[in-house]
N, CA, C and O of each residue as an XYZ file, in Angstrom:
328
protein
N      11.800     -9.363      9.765
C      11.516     -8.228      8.887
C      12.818     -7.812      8.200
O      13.889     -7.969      8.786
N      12.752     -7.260      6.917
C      14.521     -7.178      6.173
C      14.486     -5.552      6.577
O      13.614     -4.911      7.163
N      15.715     -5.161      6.057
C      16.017     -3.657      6.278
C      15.985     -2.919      4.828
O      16.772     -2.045      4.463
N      14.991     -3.418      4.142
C      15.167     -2.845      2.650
C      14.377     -1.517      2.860
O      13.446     -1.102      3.551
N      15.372     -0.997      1.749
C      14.957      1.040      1.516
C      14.050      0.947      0.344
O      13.962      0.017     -0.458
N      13.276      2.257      0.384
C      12.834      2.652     -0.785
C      13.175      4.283     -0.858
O      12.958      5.147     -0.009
N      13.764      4.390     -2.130
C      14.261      5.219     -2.210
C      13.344      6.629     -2.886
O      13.006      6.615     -4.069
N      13.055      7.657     -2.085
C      11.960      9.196     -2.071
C      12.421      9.915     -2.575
O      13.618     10.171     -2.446
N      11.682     10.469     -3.289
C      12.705     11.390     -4.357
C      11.093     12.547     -4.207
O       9.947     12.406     -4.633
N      11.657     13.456     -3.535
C      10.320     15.013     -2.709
C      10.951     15.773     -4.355
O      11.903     15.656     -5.127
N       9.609     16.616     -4.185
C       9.266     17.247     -5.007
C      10.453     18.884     -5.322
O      10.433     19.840     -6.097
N      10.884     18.648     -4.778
C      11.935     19.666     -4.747
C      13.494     18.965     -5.316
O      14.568     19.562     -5.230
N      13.339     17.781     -5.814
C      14.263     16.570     -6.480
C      15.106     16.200     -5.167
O      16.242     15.975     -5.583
N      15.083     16.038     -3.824
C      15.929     15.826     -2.831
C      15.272     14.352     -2.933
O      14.137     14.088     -3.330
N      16.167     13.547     -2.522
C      16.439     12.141     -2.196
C      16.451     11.787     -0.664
O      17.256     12.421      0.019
N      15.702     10.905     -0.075
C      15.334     10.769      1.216
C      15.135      8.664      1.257
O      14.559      8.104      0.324
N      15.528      8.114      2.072
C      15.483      7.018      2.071
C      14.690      6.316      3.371
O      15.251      6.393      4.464
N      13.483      5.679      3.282
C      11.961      5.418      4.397
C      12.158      3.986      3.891
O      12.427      3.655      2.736
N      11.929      2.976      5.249
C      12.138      1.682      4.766
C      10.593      0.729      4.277
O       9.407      0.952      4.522
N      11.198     -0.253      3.587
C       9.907     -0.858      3.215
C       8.635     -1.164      4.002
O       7.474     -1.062      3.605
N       9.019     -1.505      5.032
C       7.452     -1.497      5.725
C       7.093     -0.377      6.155
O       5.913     -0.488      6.489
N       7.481      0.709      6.344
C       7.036      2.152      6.244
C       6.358      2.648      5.256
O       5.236      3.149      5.316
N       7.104      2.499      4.239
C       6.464      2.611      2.795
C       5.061      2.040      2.474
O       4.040      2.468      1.937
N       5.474      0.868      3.048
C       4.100      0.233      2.133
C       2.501      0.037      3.520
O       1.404     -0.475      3.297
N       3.039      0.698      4.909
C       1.903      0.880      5.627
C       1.429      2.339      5.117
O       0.202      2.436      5.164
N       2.072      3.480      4.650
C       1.943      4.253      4.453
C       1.031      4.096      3.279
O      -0.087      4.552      3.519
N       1.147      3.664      2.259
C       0.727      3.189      0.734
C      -0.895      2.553      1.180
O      -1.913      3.222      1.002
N      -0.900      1.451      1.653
C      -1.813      1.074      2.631
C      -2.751      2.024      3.079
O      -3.851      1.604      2.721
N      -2.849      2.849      3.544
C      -3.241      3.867      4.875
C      -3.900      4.621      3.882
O      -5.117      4.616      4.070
N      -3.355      5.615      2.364
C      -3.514      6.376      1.657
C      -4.406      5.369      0.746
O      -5.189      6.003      0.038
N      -4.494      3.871      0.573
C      -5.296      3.280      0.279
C      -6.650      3.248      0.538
O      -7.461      3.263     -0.388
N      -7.026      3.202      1.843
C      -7.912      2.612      2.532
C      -8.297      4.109      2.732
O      -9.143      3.967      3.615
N      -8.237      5.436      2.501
C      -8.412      6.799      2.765
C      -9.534      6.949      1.668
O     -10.570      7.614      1.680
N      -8.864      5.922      0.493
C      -9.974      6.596     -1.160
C     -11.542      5.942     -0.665
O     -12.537      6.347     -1.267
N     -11.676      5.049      0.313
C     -12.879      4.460      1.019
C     -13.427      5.734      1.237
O     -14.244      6.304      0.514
N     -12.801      6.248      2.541
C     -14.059      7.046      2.972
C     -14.169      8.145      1.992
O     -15.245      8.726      1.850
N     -12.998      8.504      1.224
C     -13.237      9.607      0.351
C     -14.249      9.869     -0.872
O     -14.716     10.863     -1.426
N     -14.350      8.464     -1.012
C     -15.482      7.371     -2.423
C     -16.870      7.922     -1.435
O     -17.527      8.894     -1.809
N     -17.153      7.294     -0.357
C     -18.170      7.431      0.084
C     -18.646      8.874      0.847
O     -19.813      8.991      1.219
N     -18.044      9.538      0.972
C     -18.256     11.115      0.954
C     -18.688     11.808     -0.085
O     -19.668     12.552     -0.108
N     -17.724     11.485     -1.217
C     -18.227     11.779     -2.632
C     -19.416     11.676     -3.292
O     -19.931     12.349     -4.185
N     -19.893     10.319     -2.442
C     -21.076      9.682     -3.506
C     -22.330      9.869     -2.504
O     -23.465     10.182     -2.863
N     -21.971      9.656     -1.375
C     -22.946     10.057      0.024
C     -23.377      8.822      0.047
O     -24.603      8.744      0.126
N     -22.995      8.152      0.020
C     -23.823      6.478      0.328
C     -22.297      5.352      0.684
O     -21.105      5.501      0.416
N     -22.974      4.370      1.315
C     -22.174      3.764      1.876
C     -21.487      2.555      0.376
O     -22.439      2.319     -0.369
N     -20.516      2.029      0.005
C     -19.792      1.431     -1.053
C     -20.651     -0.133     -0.966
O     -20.887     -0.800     -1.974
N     -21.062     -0.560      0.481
C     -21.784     -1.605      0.414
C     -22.967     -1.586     -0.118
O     -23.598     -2.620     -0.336
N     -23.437     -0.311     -0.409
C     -25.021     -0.200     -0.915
C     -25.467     -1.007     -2.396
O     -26.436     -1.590     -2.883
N     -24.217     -0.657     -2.704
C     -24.663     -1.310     -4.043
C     -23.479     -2.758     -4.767
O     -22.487     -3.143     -4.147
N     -23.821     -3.218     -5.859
C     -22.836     -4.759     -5.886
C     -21.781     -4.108     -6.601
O     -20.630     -4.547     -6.615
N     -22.185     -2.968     -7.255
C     -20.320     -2.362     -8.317
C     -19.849     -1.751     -7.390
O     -18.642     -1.716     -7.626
N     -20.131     -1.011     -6.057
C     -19.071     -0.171     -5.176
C     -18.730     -1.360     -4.056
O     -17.780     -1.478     -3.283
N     -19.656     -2.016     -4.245
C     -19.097     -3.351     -2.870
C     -18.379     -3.771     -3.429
O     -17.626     -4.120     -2.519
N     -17.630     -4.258     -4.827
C     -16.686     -4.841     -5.399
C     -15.727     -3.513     -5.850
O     -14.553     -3.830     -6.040
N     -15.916     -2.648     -5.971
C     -14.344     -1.919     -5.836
C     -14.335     -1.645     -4.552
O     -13.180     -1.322     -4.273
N     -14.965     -1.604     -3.679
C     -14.436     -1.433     -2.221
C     -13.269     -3.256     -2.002
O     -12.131     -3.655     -1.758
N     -14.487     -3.660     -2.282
C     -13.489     -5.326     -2.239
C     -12.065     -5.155     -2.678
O     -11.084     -5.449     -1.994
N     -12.049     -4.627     -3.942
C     -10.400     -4.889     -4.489
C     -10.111     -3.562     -3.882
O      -9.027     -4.007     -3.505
N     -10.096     -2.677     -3.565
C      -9.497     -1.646     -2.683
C      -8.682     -2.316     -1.394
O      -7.494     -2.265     -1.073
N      -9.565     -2.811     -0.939
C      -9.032     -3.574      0.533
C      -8.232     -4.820      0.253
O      -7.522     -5.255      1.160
N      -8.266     -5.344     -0.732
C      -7.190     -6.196     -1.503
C      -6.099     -5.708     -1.523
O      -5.199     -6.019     -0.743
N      -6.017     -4.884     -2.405
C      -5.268     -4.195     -2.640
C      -3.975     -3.263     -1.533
O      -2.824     -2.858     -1.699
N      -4.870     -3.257     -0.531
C      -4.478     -2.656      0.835
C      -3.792     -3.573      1.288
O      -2.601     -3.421      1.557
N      -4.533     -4.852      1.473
C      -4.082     -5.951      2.707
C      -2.375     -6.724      1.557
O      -1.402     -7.301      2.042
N      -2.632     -6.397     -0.013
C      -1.448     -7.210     -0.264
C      -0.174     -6.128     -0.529
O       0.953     -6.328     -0.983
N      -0.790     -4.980     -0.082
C       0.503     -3.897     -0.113
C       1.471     -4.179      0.798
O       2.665     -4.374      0.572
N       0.570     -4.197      2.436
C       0.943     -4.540      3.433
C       1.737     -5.617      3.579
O       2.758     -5.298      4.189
N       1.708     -6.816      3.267
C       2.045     -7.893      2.944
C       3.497     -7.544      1.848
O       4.127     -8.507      1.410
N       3.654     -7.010      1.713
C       4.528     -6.498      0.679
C       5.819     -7.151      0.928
O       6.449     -8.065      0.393
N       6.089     -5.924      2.485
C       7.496     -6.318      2.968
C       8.105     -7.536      3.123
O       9.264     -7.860      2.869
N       6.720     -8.507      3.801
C       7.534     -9.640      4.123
C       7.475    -10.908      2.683
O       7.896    -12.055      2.835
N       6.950    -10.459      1.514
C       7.143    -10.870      0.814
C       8.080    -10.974     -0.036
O       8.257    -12.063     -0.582
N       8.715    -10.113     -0.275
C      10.287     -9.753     -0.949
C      11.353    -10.395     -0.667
O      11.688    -10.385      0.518
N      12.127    -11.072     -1.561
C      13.107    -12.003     -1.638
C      14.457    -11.528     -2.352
O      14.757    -11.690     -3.535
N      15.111    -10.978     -1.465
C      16.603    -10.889     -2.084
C      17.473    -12.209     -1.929
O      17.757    -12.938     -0.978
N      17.746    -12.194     -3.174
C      18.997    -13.377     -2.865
C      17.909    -14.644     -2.294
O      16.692    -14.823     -2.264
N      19.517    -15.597     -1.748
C      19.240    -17.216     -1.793
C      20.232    -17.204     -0.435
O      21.183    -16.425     -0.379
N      19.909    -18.182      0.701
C      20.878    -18.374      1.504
C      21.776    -19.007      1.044
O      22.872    -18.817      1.571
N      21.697    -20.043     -0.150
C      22.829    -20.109     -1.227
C      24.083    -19.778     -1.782
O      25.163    -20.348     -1.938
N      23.447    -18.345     -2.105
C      24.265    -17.368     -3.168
C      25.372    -16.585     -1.608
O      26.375    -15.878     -1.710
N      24.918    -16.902     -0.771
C      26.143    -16.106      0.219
C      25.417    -14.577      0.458
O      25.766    -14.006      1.491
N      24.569    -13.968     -0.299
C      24.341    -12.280      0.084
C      23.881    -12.042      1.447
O      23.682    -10.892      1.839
């Protein structure tokens, strides 16, 4: 796993630094939240029908390649010496 930051900038303009796989389980989590929030909204389950079963689909896409995030990121080259 790398030690890369992402850098938080709170609403009060303060600067706070949470690392990437924090970030992006977090991102994730607040993802997978608009699910049940969709289906509260609408009172029916997202599988009920073929247009909410397919944005539920890319929702959870969307989730699973957030997650995937961290270990996807490539600084540098064992090459370049960094």
């Amino acid at each position: 796993m790398s030690n890369l930051k992402v850098k938080m900038i709170k609403l009060d303009g303060s600067e706070s630094c949470e690392s990437l796989y924090s970030y992006c389980s977090r991102l994730s989590k607040k993802n997978n939240s608009i699910l049940y929030k969709l289906e509260s909204y609408l009172s029916r389950k997202l599988l009920d029908e073929p247009e909410l079963a397919e944005i539920r689909d890319i929702i959870l896409t969307v989730s699973a390649d957030v997650t995937k995030l961290q270990s996807l990121v490539i600084c540098g080259d064992d090459d370049e010496g960094l």
